[in-house]
N, C-alpha and C positions, 0 to 999 in steps of 0.2 A: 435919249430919254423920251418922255413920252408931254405933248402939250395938253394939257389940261383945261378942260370946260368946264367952267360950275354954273348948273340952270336952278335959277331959285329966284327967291323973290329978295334974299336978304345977300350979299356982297361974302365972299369968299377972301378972310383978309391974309390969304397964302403965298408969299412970294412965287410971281409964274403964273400964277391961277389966271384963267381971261374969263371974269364974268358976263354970262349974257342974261341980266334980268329977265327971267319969266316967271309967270305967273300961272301954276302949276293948273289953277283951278278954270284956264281959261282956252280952250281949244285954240282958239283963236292966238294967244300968243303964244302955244305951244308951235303953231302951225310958224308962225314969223319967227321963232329962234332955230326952229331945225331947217327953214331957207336959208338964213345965215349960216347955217353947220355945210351948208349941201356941199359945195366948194373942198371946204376941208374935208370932210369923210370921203370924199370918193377920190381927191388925191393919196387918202392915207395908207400902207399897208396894211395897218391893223389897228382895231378900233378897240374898247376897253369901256363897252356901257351900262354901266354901274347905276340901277336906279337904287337911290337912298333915299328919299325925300318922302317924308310922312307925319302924320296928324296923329297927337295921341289924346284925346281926351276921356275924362274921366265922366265913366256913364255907367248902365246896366241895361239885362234886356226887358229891367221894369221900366224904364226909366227915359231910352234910349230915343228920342224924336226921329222921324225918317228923312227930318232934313237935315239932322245932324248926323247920321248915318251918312246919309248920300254923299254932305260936303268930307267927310273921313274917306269915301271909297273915292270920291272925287280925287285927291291926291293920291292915296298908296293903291288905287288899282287901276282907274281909268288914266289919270296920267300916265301912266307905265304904259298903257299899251297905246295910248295917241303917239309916246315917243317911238317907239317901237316900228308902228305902221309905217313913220314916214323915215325914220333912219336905218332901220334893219337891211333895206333893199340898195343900203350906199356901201354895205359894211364886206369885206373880203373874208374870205381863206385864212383863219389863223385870228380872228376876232374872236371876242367873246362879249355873252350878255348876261349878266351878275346882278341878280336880284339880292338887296341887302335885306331880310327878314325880321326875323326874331325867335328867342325861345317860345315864346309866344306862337308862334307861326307853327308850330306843332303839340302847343297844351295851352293851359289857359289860366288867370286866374281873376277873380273875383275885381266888379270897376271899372273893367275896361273893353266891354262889348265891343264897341265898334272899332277897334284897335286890333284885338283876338282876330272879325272877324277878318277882316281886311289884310292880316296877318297870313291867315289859313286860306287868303286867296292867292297871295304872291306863291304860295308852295304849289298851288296846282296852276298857276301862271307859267312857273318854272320847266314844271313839268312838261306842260304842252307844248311849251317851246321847245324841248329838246327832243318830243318826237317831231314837230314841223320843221324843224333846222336840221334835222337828219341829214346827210350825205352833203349841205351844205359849207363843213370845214369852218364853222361857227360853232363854238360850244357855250352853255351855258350850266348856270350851277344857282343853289339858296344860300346863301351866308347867314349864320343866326347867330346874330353877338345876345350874351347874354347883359346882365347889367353893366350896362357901358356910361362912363364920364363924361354924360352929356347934358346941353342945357337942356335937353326937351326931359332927361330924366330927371334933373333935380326939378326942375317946374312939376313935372308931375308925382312929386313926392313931398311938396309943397318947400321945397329948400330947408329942412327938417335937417339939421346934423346926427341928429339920434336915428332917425327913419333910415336916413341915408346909411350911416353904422351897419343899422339891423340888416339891409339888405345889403350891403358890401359881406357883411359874414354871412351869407348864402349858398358862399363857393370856398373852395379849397385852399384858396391863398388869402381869404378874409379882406378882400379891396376890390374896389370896381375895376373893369375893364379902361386900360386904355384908349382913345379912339386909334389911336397908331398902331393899335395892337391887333384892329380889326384892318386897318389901309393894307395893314401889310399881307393878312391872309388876303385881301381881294384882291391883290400886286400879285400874289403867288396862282390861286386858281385861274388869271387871268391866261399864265406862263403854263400851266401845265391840264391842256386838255382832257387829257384823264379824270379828270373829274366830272367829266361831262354826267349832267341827270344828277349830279350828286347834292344831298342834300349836309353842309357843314356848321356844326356846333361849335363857336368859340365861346366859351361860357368858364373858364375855369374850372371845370368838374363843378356842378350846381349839387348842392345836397339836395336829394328826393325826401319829398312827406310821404 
């Protein structure tokens, strides 16, 4: 099986998990948690890194402050590639690096500027990386869960049971996403390189306006 690192600022309460508090928004402890990592990734076969960690706040592009932008891109784009810089060059043959995204990450909708935009940067982050990782025997891929059972979703839907309804009936089978239901596609893309460059929709069939 595989050991598990969870980098975040809040505790992982997952039997196995080994938290290494960081603080996404801070180069600086970015830089001290992937010294701690060094050790283990470059003992490891293969490595499985999964940026998920993102800001969603409710804003527009009337609306939207550039410091609140920046602290949004601060997490879902510059921490990605601070971790990136210093773990990518520890990582083997038969790794993978698995951007979690969003429906979002490819359309848009209305409230959530700096979310969208930050979104539609992980998909050409992805991108890039899988022409720079070329011939390297690393692949990578975008994950785009649609409405998934989570706390940043009900927070941003104000913990609303009715709101929450409405948009559970947006897809096929009338119910959110569960988060295991996304673990397991990133468990799977990890396993099978073929997917490399590819960009995947777990969304339930979303009904189109």
């Amino acid at each position: 099986g595989f050991a598990v690192y969870n980098l975040s600022r809040r505790r992982c309460t997952v039997d196995g998990v080994t938290n290494l508090p960081t603080d996404l928004t801070s180069d600086t402890a970015i830089a001290a948690t992937c010294e701690t990592l060094t050790k283990t990734l470059a003992d490891a076969t293969e490595v499985a890194l999964v940026h998920n960690a993102a800001q969603m706040r409710k804003d527009s592009v009337n609306d939207c402050e550039s410091e609140s932008l920046r602290a949004v891109l601060q997490t879902n784009v510059i921490a990605i590639n601070s971790l990136n810089v210093r773990l990518l060059p520890l990582m083997h043959a038969g790794s993978s690096l698995i951007y979690v995204g969003s429906t979002l990450s490819e359309k848009a909708v209305p409230g959530s500027f700096s979310y969208v935009t930050s979104k539609h940067a992980q998909l050409g982050m992805m991108r890039a990386s899988c022409q720079d990782l070329m011939g390297s025997g690393i692949h990578t891929a975008l994950i785009c869960p649609g409405f998934t059972d989570t706390e940043m979703l009900r927070t941003h839907l104000g913990n609303n049971p009715d709101v929450v309804a409405s948009i559970a009936g947006l897809n096929s089978f009338n119910r959110l996403i569960a988060p295991e239901e996304i673990a397991e596609l990133i468990f799977w893309v990890h396993h099978n390189p073929v997917m490399n460059g590819a960009v995947l929709h777990g969304n339930l069939g979303q009904k189109e306006s």
